[in-house]
MARGU-999324 format. One record per residue (C-alpha): residue in three letters; x, y, z. Coordinates in steps of 0.5 Angstrom, whole numbers, plus 500, padded with zeros to 3 digits. Layout:
N
   pafi    px    py    pz
    ALA     X     Y     Z
...
END
This chain:
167
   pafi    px    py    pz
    UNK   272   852   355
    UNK   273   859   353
    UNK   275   865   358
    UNK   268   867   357
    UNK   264   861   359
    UNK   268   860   365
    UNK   267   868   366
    UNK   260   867   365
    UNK   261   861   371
    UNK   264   864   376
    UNK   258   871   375
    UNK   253   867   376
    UNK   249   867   369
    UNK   247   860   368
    UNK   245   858   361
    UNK   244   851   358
    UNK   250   849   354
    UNK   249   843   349
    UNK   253   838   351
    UNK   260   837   345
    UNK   259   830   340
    UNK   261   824   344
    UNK   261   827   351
    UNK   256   822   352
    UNK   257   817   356
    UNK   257   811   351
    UNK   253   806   356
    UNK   247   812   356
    UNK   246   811   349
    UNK   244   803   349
    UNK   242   801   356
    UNK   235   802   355
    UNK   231   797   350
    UNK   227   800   344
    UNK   219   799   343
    UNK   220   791   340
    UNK   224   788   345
    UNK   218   790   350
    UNK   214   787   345
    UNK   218   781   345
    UNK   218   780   351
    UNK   211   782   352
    UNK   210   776   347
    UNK   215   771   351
    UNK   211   773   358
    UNK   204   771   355
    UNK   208   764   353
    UNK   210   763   359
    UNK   202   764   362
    UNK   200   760   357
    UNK   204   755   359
    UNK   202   757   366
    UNK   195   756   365
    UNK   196   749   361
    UNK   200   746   367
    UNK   195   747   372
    UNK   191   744   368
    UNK   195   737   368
    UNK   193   731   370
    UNK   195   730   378
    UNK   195   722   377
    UNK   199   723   371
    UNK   205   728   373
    UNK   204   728   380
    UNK   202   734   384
    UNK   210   736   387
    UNK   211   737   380
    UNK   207   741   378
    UNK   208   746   384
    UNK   216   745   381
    UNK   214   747   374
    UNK   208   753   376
    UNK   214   756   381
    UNK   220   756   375
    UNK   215   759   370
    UNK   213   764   376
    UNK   220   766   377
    UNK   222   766   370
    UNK   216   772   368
    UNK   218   775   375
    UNK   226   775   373
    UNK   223   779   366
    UNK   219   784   369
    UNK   223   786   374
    UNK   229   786   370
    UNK   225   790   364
    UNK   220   793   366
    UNK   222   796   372
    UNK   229   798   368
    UNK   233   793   374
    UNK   238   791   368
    UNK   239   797   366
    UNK   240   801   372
    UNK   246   802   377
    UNK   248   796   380
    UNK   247   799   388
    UNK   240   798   386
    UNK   241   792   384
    UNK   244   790   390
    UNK   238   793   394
    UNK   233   790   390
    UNK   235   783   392
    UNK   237   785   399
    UNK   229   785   400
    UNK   228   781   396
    UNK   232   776   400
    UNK   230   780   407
    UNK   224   779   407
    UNK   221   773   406
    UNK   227   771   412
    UNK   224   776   417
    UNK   217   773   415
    UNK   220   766   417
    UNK   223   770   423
    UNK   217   772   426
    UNK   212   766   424
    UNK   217   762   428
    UNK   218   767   433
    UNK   209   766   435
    UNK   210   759   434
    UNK   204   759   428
    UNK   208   753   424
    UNK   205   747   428
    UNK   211   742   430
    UNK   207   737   427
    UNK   206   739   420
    UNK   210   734   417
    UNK   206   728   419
    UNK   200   725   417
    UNK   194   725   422
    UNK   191   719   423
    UNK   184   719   420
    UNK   178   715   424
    UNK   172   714   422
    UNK   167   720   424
    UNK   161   716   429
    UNK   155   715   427
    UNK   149   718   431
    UNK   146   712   430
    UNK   147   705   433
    UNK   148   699   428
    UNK   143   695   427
    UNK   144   688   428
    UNK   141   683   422
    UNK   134   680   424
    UNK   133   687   429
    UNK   128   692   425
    UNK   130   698   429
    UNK   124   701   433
    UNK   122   708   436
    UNK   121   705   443
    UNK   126   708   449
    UNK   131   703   451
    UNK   128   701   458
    UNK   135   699   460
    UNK   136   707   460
    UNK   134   710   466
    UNK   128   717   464
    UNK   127   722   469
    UNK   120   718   471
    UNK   123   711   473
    UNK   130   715   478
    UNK   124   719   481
    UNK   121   712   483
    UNK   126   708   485
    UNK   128   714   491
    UNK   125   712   497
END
């Protein structure tokens, strides 16, 4: 800097001055993406969701139903790893940002557990398989050779017959 600047500086005088070639940090000038590589991984987000979309659509029997789950939440994680890290610039900014990011990202599904295990919401069964029982049915099976009637049962006491048998 000339005397002059510095003079202008300490005056007061606030001017903007263009930065001298190469003051630049080199790590400003490559960090963020150009327009083809947020098209290319726009491309590789609709992929992975075309992928989504025809796992989903797999047959239970065939493949199983656990993975199934597995591959639709590694796609799931993958798409969220590709967002975040390019269209939310997380790859490119400081690393304490980072650091914050996974911080919540780790935090808060442990304080969910946290405060579901603290209400007691999960059941303490929830890993066994309740026994299932047929529902009764309303009506009486009927026995071959009976034709089932509409008459009252007579080994039924009514209301009529328990007032008659009161002396």
């Amino acid at each position: 800097m000339s005397t002059t600047e510095v003079a202008e500086l300490e005056a007061g005088t606030t001017a903007l001055v263009p930065a001298a070639p190469g003051a630049v940090e080199a790590h400003e000038a490559h960090d963020h993406p150009g327009p083809r590589q947020y098209v290319m991984i726009a491309v590789v987000l609709v992929i992975i969701t075309a992928l989504e979309v025809g796992v989903s659509y797999l047959n239970r029997d065939t493949v199983g139903p656990n993975w199934i789950m597995f591959l639709l939440f590694s796609m799931a994680l993958v798409k969220f790893y590709l967002v975040v890290s390019w269209y939310m610039h997380l790859k490119m900014d400081k690393p304490i940002l980072r650091r914050f990011f996974i911080v919540g990202l780790i935090g808060a599904p442990v304080l969910y557990a946290v405060i579901v295990m603290a209400l007691n919401a999960w059941p303490s069964d929830h890993n066994t398989i309740p026994e299932l029982t047929p529902a009764p049915s309303a009506e009486a099976p009927v026995a071959e050779g009976d034709a089932p009637t509409d008459a009252p049962d007579d080994s039924v006491p009514t209301d009529d017959t328990a007032a008659e048998a009161t002396p």
